[in-house]
Backbone as a ProteinNet text record, in pm:
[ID]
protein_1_A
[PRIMARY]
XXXXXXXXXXXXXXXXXXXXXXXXXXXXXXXXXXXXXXXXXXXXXXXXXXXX
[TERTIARY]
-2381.3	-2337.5	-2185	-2111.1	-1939.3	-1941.9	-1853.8	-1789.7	-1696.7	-1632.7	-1561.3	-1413.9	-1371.5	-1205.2	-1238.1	-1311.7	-1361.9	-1280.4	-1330.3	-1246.2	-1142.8	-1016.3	-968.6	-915.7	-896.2	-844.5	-989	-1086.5	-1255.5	-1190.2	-1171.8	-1160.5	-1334.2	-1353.1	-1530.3	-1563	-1660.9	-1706.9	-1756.7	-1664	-1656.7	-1790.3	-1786.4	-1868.4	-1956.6	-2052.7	-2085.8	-2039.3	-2026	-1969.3	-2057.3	-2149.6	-2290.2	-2299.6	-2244.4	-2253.3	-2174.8	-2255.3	-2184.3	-2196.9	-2240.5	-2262.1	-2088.7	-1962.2	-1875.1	-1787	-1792.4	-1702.8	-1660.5	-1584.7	-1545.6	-1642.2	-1637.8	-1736.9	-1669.2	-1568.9	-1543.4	-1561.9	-1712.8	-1819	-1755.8	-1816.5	-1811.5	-1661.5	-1562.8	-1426.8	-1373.2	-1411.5	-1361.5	-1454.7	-1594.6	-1653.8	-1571.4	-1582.2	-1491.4	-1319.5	-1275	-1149.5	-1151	-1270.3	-1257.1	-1289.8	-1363.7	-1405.1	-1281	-1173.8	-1077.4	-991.6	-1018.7	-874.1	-949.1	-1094.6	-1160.4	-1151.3	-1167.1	-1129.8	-998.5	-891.6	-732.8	-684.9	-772.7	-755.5	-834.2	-955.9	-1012.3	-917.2	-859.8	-778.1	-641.1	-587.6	-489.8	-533.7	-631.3	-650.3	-725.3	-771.3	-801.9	-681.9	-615.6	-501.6	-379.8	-372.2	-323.8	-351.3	-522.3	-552.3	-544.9	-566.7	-557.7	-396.6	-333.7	-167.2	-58.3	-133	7.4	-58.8
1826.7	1918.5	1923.4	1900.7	1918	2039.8	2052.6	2223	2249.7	2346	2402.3	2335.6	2300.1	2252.3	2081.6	2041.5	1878.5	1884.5	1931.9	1877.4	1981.4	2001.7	2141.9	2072.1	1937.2	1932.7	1899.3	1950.1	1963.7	1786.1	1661.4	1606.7	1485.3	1397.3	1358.4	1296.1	1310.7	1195.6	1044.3	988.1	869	768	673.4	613	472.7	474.2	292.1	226.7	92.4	-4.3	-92.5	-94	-142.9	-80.3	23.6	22.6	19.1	-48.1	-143.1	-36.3	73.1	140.6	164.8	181.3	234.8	125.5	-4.4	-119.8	-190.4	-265.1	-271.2	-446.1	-462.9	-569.1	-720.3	-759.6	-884.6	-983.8	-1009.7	-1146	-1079.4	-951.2	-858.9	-887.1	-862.7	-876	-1057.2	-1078.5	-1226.2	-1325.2	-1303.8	-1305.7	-1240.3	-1111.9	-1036.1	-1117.2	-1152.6	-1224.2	-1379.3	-1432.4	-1537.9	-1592.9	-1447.7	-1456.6	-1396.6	-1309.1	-1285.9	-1419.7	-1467.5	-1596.2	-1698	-1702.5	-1778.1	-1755.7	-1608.9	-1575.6	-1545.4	-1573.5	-1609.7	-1777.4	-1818.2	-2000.2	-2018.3	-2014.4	-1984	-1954.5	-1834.4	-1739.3	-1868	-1891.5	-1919.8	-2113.7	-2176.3	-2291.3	-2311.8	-2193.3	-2133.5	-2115.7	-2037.7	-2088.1	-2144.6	-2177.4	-2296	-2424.6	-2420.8	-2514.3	-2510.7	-2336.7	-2314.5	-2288.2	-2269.9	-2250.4	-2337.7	-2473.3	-2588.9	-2699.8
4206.4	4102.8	4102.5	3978.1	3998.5	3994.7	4084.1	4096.7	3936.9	3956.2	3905.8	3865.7	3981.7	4025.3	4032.8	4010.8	4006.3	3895.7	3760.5	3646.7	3566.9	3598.8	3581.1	3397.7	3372.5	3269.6	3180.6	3214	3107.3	3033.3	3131.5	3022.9	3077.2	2925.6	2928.4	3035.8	3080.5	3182.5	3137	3284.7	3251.9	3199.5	3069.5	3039	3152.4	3129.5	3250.6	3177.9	3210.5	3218.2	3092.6	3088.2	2980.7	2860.9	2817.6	2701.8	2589.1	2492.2	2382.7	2263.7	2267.5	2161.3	2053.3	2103.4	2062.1	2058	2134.6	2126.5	1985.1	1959.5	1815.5	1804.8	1680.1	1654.6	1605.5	1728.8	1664.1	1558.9	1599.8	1533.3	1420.6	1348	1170.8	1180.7	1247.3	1204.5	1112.3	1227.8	1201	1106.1	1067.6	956	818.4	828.9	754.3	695.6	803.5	758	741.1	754	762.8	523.6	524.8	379.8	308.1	358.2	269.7	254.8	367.3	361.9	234.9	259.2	153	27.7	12.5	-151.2	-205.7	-124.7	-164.9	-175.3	-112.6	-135.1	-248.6	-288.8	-440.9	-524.8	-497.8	-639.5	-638.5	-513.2	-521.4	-616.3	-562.6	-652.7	-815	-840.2	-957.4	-1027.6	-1000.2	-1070.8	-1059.6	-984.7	-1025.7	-1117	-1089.3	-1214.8	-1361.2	-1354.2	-1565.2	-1569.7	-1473.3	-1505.5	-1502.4	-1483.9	-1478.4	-1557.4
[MASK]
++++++++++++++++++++++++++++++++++++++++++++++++++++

C-alpha cells in the first residue's frame, strides 16, 4: 500500500513497459505522408502539362 509521503507531488503512476495503447502510430504517419508527397507530384505534373 503507498503511504501518504510516497507521492507528495500526487504525480501518475508509472506506466509498464508493454503498452502500446498511447504510443504514436508511425506505419499511419508515414503512409499518411507518403500520399501527400504523391498528390503534389500529380498536381505538380498535371500542370505542368495543360500549362506549357
Amino acid at each position: 500500500m503507498d503511504r501518504p509521503d510516497d507521492n507528495p507531488m500526487n504525480h501518475p503512476a508509472e506506466q509498464p513497459a508493454g503498452s502500446d495503447d498511447d504510443s504514436p502510430k508511425f506505419g499511419r504517419l508515414l503512409i499518411v505522408l507518403l500520399c501527400a508527397v504523391l498528390v503534389i507530384v500529380a498536381i505538380t505534373l498535371i500542370s505542368e502539362a495543360l500549362y506549357t
